[in-house]
C-alpha positions in Angstrom: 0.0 0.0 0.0 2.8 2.2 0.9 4.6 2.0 -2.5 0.8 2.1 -4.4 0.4 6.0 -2.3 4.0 6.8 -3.3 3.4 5.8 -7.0 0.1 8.1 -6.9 2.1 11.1 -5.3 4.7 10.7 -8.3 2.3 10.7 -10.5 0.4 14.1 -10.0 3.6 15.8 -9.2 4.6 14.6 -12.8 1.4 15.7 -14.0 1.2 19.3 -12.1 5.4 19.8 -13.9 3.8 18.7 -17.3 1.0 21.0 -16.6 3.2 24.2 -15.4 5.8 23.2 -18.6 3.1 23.7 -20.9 1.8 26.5 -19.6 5.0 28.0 -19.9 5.4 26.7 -23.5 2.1 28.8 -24.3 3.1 32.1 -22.6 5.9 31.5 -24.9 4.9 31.4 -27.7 2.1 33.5 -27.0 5.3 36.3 -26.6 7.1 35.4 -29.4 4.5 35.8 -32.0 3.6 39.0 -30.6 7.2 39.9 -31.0 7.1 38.5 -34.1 4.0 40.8 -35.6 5.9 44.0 -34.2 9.1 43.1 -36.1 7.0 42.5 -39.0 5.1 46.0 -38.6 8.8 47.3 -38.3 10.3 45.8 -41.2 7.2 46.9 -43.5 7.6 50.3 -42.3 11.0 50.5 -43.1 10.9 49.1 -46.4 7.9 51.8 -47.5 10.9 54.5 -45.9 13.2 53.0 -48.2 10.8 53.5 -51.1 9.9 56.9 -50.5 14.0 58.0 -49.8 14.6 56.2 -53.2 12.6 58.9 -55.1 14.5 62.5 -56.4 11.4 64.4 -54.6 12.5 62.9 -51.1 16.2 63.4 -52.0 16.0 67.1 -52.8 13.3 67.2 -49.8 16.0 65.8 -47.4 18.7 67.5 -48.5 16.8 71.2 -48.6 15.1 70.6 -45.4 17.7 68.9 -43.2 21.2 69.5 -45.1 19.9 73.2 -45.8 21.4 72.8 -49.2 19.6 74.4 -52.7 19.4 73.6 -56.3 22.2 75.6 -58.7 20.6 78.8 -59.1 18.3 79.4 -56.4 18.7 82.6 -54.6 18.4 82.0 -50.6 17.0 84.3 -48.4 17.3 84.5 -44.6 15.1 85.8 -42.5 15.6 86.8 -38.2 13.2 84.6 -36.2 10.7 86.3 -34.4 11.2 87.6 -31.1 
C-alpha cells in the first residue's frame, strides 16, 4: 500500500510539472508571435521609408530641409526669427 500511495504522489507531481511546462510553452509562444507581428510592422515600415528615400522628390526634400542645401541657381533668403 505504501509503495501504491507513493506511486500516486509521483504521478500528479509529474502531471502538475507537465502541466506548469506547458503553460510555460504557451506564454511563450504566445510572446514570441507577438514579438514576431511587431518586427513584421517594423520591417514593413522600413521598407515603405526606403521606397519613398529612393525617389529624387525625397532626396532634394531631405537635402533642402535637413542638409539646408539648394538647387544651382536658387537665390536664398534668410530671414531673423521672431522675437
Amino acid at each position: 500500500m505504501n509503495k501504491s500511495r507513493k506511486n500516486r504522489k509521483m504521478h500528479i507531481i509529474a502531471g502538475i510539472v507537465a502541466i506548469a511546462l506547458i503553460l510555460y510553452a504557451s506564454v511563450t509562444l504566445i510572446s514570441i508571435k507577438a514579438h514576431t507581428q511587431r518586427a513584421q510592422e517594423q520591417k514593413a515600415a522600413l521598407e515603405q521609408k526606403i521606397d519613398e528615400l529612393g525617389t529624387t522628390k525625397s532626396v532634394v526634400e531631405i537635402a533642402e530641409e535637413e542638409l539646408g542645401l539648394v538647387q544651382p541657381g536658387a537665390v536664398v533668403i534668410e530671414t531673423e526669427p521672431e522675437s
